[in-house]
C-alpha positions as CSV (number, residue, x, y, z in Angstrom):
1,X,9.1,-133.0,-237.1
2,X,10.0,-129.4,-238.9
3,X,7.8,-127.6,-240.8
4,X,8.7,-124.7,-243.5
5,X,7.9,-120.9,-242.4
6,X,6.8,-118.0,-244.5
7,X,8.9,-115.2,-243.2
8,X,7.5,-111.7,-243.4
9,X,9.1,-108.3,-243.0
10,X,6.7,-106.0,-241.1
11,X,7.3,-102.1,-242.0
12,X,6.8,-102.3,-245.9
13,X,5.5,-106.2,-246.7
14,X,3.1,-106.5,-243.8
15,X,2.3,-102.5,-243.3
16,X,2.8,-99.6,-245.4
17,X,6.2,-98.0,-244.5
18,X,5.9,-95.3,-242.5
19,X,8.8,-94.0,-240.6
20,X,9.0,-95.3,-236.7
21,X,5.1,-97.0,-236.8
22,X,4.1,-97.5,-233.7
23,X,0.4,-96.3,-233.7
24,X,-2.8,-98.4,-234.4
25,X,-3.9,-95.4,-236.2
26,X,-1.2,-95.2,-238.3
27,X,-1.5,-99.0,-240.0
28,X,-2.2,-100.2,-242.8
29,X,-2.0,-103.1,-243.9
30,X,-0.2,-103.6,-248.0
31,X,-2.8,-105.2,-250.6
32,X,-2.3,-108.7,-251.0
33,X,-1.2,-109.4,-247.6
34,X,-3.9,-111.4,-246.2
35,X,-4.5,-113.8,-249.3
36,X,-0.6,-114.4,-248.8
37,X,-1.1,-115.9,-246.0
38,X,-4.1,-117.1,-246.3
39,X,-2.1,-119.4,-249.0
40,X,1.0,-120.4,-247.4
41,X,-1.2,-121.4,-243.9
42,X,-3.6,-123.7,-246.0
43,X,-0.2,-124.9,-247.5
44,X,1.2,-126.1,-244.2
45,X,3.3,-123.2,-243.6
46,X,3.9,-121.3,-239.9
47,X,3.8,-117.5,-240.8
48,X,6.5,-115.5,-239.1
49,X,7.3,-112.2,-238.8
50,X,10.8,-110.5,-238.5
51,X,11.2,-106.2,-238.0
52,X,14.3,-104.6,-237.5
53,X,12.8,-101.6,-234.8
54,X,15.3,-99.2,-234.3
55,X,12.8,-96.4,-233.1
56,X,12.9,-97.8,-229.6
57,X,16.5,-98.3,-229.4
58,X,16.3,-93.8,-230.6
59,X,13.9,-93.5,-228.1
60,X,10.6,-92.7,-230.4
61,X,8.4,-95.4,-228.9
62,X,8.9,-97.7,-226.2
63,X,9.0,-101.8,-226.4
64,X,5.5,-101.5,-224.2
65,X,4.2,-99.6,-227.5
66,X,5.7,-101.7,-229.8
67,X,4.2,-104.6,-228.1
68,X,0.5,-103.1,-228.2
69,X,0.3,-102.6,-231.7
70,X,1.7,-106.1,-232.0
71,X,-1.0,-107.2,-230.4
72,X,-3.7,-105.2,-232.1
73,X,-1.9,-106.6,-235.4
74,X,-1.6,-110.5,-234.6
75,X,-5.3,-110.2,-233.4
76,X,-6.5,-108.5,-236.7
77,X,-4.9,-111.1,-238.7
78,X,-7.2,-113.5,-236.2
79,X,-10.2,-111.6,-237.5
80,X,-8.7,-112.8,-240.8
81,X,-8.8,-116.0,-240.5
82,X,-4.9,-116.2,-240.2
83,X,-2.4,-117.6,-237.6
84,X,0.8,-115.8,-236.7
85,X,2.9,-118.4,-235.2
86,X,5.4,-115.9,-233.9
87,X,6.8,-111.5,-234.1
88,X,10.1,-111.4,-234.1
89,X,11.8,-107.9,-233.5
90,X,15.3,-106.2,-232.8
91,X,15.1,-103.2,-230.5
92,X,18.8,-102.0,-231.1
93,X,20.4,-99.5,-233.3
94,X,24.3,-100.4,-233.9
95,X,25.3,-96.6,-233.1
96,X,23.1,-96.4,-230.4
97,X,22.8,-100.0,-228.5
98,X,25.9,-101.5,-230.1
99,X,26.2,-104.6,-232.7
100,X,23.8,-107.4,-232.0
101,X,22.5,-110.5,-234.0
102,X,19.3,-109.8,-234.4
103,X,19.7,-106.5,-236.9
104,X,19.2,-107.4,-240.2
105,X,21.1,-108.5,-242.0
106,X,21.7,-110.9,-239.3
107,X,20.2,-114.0,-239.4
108,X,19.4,-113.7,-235.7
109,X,15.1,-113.6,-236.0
110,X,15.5,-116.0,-238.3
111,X,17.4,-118.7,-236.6
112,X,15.6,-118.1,-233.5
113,X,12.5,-118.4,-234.5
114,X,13.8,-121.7,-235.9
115,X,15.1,-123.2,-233.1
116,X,11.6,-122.5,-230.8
117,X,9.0,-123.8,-233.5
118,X,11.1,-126.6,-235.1
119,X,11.1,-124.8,-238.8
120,X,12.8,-126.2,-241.7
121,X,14.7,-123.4,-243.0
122,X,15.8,-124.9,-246.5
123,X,11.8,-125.1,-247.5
124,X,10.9,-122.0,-245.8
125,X,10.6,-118.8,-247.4
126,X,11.1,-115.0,-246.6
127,X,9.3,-111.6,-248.3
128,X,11.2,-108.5,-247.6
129,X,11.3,-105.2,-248.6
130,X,15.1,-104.3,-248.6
131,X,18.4,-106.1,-249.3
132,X,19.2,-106.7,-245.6
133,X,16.0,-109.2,-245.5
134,X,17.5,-110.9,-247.8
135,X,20.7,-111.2,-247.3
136,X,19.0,-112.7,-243.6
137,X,17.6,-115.0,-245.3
138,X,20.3,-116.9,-246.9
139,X,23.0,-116.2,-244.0
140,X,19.9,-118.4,-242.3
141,X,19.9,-121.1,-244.9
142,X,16.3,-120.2,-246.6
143,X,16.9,-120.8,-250.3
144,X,13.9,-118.8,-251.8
145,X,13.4,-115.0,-251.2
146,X,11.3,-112.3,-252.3
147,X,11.9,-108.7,-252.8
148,X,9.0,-106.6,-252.2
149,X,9.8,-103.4,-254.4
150,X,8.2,-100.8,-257.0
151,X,12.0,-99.8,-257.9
152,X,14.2,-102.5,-257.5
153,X,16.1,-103.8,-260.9
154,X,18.6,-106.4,-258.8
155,X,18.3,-107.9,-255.9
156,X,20.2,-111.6,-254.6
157,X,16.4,-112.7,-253.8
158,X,15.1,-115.2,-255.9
159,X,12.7,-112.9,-257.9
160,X,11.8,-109.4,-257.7
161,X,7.6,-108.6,-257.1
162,X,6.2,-105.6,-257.4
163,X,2.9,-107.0,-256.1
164,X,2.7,-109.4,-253.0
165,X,-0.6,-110.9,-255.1
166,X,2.0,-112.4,-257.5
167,X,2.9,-115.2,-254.9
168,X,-0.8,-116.0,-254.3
């Protein structure tokens, strides 16, 4: 039996954007974030997220670092209250490491994650900061995305937000 996913971009939905994060000190968590999914888990839905990581394919932090503040992250949300099912994350850099279909825009996460937890892609949904999140999404079949953005005027997601509190 499939269940829908909320999809999350890390580095600017999860996290405040902040070039190559790969520090504890260095996180924050965006407003909003942990009523988000504090709704969709209550609602029945597995709570995934998807970064694009290209710092360790440049060499500014190594997947062992990446993988400690992962850790550090999924437990905070614990402290929360909240259940990540699942971090998805591409290492590679396509001038560096060479194409691959995990990169966003690639559907890669997405589908993975899909096939390993049994998700129903058509009723999931995915909030990302950037085009390429989107444009994921729906090469992954999810019908309903958000764009997370102060400046954004058009986007192919289904709605622009400016605050991740307006899908609470």
């Amino acid at each position: 039996m499939s269940r829908p996913a909320l999809f999350l971009d890390r580095d600017g939905v999860v996290n405040v954007e902040k070039n190559y994060l790969h520090k504890v000190e260095d996180f924050e968590f965006i407003d909003g974030i942990f009523d988000l999914c504090h709704k969709y888990q209550a609602l029945g839905y597995m709570l995934i997220i998807i970064t694009n990581q290209s710092g360790i394919a440049r060499g500014y932090y190594s997947e062992e670092e990446f993988e400690k503040l992962t850790e550090w992250m999924i437990e905070t949300f614990g402290r929360q209250g909240i259940i990540i099912t699942d971090v998805y994350h591409c290492p590679h850099h396509p001038d560096i490491s060479g194409a691959c279909s995990c990169r966003k825009p690639e559907p890669g996460m997405i589908l993975d994650a899909a096939q390993k937890h049994a998700i129903d892609l058509e009723c999931s949904l995915l909030v990302g900061d950037s085009e390429r999140d989107i444009t994921a999404a729906h090469r992954a079949g999810i019908k309903e995305s958000y764009l997370f953005s102060a400046n954004a005027n058009i986007s192919a997601a289904t709605k622009i937000i400016r605050s991740l509190k307006e899908l609470v």
